[in-house]
C-alpha positions in Angstrom: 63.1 6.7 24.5 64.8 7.0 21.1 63.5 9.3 18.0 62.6 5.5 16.3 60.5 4.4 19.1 58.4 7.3 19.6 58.1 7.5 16.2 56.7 4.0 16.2 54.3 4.3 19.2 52.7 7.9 17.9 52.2 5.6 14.0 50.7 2.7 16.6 48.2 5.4 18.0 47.3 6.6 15.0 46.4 3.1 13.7 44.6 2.3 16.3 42.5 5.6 16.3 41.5 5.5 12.6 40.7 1.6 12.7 38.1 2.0 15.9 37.1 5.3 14.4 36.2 3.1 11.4 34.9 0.4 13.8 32.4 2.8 15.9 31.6 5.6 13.6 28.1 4.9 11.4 28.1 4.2 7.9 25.9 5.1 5.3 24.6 1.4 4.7 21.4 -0.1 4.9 21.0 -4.4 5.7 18.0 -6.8 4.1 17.5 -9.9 6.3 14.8 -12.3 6.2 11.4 -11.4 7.5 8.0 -13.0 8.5 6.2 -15.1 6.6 2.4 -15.0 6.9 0.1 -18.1 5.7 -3.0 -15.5 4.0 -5.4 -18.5 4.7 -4.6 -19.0 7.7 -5.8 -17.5 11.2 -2.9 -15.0 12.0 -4.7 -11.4 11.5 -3.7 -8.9 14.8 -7.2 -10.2 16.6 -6.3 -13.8 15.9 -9.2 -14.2 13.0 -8.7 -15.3 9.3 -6.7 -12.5 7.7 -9.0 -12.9 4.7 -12.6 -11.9 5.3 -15.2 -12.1 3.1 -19.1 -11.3 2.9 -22.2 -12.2 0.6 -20.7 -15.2 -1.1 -19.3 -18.6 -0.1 -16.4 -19.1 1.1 -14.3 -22.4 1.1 -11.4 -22.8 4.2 -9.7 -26.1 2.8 -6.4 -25.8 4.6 -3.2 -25.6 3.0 -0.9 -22.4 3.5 -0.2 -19.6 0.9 2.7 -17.9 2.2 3.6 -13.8 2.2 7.4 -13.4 2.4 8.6 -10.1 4.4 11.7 -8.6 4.6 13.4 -7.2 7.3 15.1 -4.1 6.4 17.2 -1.6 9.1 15.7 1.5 9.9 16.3 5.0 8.4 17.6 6.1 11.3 19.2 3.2 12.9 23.0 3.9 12.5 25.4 0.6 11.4 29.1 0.9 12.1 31.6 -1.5 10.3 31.4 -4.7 12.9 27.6 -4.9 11.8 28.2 -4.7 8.1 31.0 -7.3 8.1 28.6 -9.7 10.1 26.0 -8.9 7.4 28.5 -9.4 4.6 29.4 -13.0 5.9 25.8 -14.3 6.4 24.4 -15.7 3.2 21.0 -14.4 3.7 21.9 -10.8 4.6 22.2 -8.6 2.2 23.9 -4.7 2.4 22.9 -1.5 -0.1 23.6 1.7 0.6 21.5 3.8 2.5 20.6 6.5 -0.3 19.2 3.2 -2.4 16.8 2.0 0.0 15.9 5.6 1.3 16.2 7.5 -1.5 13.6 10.5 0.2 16.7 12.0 2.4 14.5 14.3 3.5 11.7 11.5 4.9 11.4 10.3 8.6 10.4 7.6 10.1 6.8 8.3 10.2 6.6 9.0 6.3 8.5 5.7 5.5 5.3 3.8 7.8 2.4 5.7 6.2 4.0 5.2 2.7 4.4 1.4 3.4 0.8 1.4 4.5 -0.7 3.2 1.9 1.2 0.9 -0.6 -0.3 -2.3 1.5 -3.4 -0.9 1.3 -3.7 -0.2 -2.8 -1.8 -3.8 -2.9 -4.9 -5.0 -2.0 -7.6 -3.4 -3.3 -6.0 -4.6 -6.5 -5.4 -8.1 -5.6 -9.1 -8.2 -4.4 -9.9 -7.2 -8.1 -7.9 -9.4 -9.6 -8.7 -12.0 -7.6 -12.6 -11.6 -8.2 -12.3 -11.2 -11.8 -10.4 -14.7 -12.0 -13.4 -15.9 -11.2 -15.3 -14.2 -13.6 -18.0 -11.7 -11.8 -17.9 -8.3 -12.5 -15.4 -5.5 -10.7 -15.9 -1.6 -11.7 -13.2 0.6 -11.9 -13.5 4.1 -9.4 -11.5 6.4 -8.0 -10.8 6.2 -4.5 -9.1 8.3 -1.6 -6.2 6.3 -1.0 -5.1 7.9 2.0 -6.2 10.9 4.2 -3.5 13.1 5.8 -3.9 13.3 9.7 -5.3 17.4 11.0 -6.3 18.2 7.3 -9.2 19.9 5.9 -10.7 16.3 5.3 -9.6 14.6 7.9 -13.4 14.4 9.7 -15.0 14.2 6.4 -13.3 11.4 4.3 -11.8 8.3 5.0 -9.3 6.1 3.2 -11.1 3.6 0.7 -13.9 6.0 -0.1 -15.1 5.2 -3.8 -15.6 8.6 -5.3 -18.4 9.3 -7.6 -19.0 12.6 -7.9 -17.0 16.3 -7.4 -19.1 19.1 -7.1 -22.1 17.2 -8.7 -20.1 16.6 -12.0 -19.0 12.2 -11.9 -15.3 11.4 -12.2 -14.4 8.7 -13.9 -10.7 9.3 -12.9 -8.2 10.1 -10.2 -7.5 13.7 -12.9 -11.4 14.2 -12.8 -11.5 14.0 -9.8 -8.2 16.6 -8.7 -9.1 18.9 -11.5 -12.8 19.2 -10.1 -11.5 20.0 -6.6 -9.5 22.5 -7.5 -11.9 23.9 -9.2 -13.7 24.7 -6.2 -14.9 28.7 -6.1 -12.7 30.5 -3.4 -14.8 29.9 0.2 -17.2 27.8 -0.7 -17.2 24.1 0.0 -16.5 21.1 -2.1 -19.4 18.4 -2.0 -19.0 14.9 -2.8 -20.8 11.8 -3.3 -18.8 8.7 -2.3 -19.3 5.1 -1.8 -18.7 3.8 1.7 -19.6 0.3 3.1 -21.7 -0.2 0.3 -23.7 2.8 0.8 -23.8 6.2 -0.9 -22.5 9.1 1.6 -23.1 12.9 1.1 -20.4 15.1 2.1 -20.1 18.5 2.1 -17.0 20.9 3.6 -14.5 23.8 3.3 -11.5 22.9 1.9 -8.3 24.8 3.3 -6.0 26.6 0.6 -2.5 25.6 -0.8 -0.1 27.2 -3.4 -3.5 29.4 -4.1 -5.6 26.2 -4.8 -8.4 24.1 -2.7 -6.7 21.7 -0.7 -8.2 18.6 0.8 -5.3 16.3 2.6 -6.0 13.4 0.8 -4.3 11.0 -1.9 -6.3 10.1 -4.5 -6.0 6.6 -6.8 -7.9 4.2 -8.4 -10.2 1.7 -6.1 -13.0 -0.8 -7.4 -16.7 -1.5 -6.9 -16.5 -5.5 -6.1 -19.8 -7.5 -6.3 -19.3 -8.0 -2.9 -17.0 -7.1 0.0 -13.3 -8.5 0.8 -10.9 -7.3 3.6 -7.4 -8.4 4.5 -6.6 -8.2 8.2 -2.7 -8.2 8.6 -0.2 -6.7 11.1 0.1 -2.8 10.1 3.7 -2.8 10.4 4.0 -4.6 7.7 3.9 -2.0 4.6 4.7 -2.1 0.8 2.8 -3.8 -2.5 5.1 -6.5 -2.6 2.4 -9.1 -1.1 -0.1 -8.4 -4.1 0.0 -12.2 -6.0 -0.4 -14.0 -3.0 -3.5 -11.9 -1.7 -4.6 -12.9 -5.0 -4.2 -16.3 -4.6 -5.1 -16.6 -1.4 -8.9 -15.3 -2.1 -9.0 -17.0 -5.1 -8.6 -20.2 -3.2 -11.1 -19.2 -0.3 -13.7 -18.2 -2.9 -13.4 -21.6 -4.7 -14.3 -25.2 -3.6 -11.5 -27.6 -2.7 -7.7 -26.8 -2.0 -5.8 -25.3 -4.5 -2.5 -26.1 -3.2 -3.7 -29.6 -2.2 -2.9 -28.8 1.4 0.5 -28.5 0.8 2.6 -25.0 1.9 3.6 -23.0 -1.0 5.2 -19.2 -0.6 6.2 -16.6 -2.9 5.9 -12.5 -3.6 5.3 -9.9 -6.6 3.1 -6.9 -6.7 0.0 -7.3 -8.8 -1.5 -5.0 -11.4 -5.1 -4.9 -12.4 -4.8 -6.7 -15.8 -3.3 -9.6 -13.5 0.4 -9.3 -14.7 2.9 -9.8 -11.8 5.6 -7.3 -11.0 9.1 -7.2 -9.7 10.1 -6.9 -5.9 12.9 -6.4 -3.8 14.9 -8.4 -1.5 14.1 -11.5 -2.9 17.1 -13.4 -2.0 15.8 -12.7 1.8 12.3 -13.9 1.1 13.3 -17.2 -0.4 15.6 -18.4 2.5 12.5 -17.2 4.6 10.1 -19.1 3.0 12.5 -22.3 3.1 12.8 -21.6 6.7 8.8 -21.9 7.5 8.2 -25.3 5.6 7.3 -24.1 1.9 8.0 -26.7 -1.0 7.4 -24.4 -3.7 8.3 -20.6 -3.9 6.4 -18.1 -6.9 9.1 -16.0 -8.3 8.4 -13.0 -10.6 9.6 -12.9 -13.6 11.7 -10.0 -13.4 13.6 -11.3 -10.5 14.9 -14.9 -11.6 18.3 -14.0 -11.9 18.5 -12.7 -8.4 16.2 -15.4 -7.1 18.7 -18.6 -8.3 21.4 -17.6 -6.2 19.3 -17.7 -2.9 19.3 -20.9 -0.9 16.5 -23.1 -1.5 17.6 -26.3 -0.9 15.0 -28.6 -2.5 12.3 -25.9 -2.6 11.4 -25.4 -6.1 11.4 -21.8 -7.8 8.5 -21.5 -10.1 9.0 -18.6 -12.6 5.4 -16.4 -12.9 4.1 -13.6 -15.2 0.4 -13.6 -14.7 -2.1 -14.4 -11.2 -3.4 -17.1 -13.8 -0.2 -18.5 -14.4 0.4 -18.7 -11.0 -2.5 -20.4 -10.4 -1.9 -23.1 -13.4 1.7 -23.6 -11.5 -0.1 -24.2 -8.4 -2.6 -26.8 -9.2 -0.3 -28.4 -11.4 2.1 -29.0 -8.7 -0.5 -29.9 -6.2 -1.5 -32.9 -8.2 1.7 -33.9 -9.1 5.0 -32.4 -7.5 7.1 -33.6 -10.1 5.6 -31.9 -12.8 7.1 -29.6 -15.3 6.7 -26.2 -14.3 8.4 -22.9 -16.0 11.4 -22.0 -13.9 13.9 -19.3 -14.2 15.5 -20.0 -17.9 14.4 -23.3 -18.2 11.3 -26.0 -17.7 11.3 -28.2 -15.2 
């Protein structure tokens, strides 16, 4: 075997060591596909019921579908080598970002990403319920509310998630700040008493708080929840986390709280988080959630505002893209387009 030959065979080995080292060993990359879509008027809750529920006023199921759009995102921990990035780079509806972008928490788990997503899903709602309600024009007060309760702490068998607090200590909080700044203030070894609001009904509580960085420490997240004229829940699969769902919860109890269809029985999707003066937010992955949408049967997609330049280079095919700022400018959108599905609607950049 001559000097050239080995020469060439060693190179050859190399080669083909650093390109299936490159094929086999994870990358730091994250991949967005198309998720779910849920119809929120419809009878897909986990026990097979209407996932919007609501007591002590009339309720109107008229048909037509009001469609949350999901993505489907990889794992912190799943591990993607090169072959699954380039099939995700190919497919139209895939998207990749880097790992530290969609996780930015490195030092999070799987278990923190879950209850984050949860607690998120859970405010997401509270809010659209608010919003939702006020549309309509009946009252909705303001509270503070334990937004989430940490499992094994000091609270843990005291308080529960959605509690509407009213009072620290006997002094009333009008705000999540109050409300911190009145626990902490908690004497050394005594306990910290509460009123709340739970179910509807006012709920004593009483206990010893454990101790952290030298200061009264309950377990629990605290945020800003509502007193609604009557009671709402929204019964979805838990897995499915984050505030992105917001506008269509809205819309979706709007519509069951008012007589007739508002989408005229036709199937209309979309996403955006909600705030509580009814302005619509930005989410991600919205070139998954269109293609999604298409995919179930949806004619007319809500985009927010915010994300219509990403949204126009999604495949829609002839699913129209309406452009939305507001819960009541989605609902304008809506019913305009349910009586006539020609009509000019605001798009991204331009009427149409």
């Amino acid at each position: 075997m001559t000097q050239r030959t080995l020469a060439a065979i060693t190179a050859m080995t190399l080669v083909l060591g650093l390109l299936l080292a490159a094929w086999l060993v994870p990358l730091p990359y994250s991949i967005y596909r198309p998720g779910v879509t849920l119809n929120v008027l419809g009878d897909e809750s986990p026990d097979g019921k209407s996932i919007i529920q609501v007591s002590g006023h009339p309720i109107y199921r008229d048909g037509g579908e009001l469609r949350m759009t999901t993505v489907s995102v990889t794992r912190r921990d799943t591990r993607l080598g090169l072959f699954d990035l380039l099939g995700a780079w190919f497919d139209r509806d895939a998207a990749v970002y880097p790992r530290s972008s969609v996780y930015p928490d490195t030092s999070g788990n799987e278990k923190d990403d879950t209850a984050e997503g949860a607690v998120q899903m859970a405010g997401s709602q509270d809010v659209a319920t608010a919003v939702a309600i006020k549309q309509l024009g009946l009252p909705v007060e303001q509270r503070v509310q334990i937004a989430a309760v940490a499992a094994k702490a000091p609270a843990s068998d005291h308080l529960e998630t959605g509690d509407l607090v009213l009072s620290v200590n006997g002094a009333a909080v009008g705000s999540a700040d109050a409300a911190v700044k009145a626990i902490q203030a908690t004497p050394s070894g005594e306990q910290v008493r509460m009123t709340v609001l739970r179910d509807g009904k006012q709920v004593e509580i009483a206990f010893l708080p454990g101790t952290k960085d030298g200061k009264p420490y309950l377990g629990v997240s605290i945020g800003v929840g509502y007193k609604l004229p009557f009671p709402v829940s929204i019964d979805i699969d838990p897995a499915i986390g984050g505030p992105s769902a917001g506008l269509m919860f809205s819309l979706g109890i709007y519509d069951t709280l008012t007589p007739g269809s508002m989408t005229n029985g036709k199937p209309i999707a979309g996403t955006g988080t909600i705030n509580p003066d009814g302005s619509v937010g930005p989410i991600g992955g919205i070139q998954q959630k269109i293609p999604a949408a298409m995919n179930d049967g949806a004619k007319l997609f809500l985009v927010p505002a915010d994300n219509c330049a990403d949204a126009a280079g999604a495949d829609h095919g002839d699913m129209r893209l309406v452009k939305v700022t507001t819960m009541d400018s989605a609902v304008t959108s809506i019913e305009a387009w349910a009586k006539n599905p020609d009509a000019k609607l605001p798009t991204c950049g331009r009427a149409s």
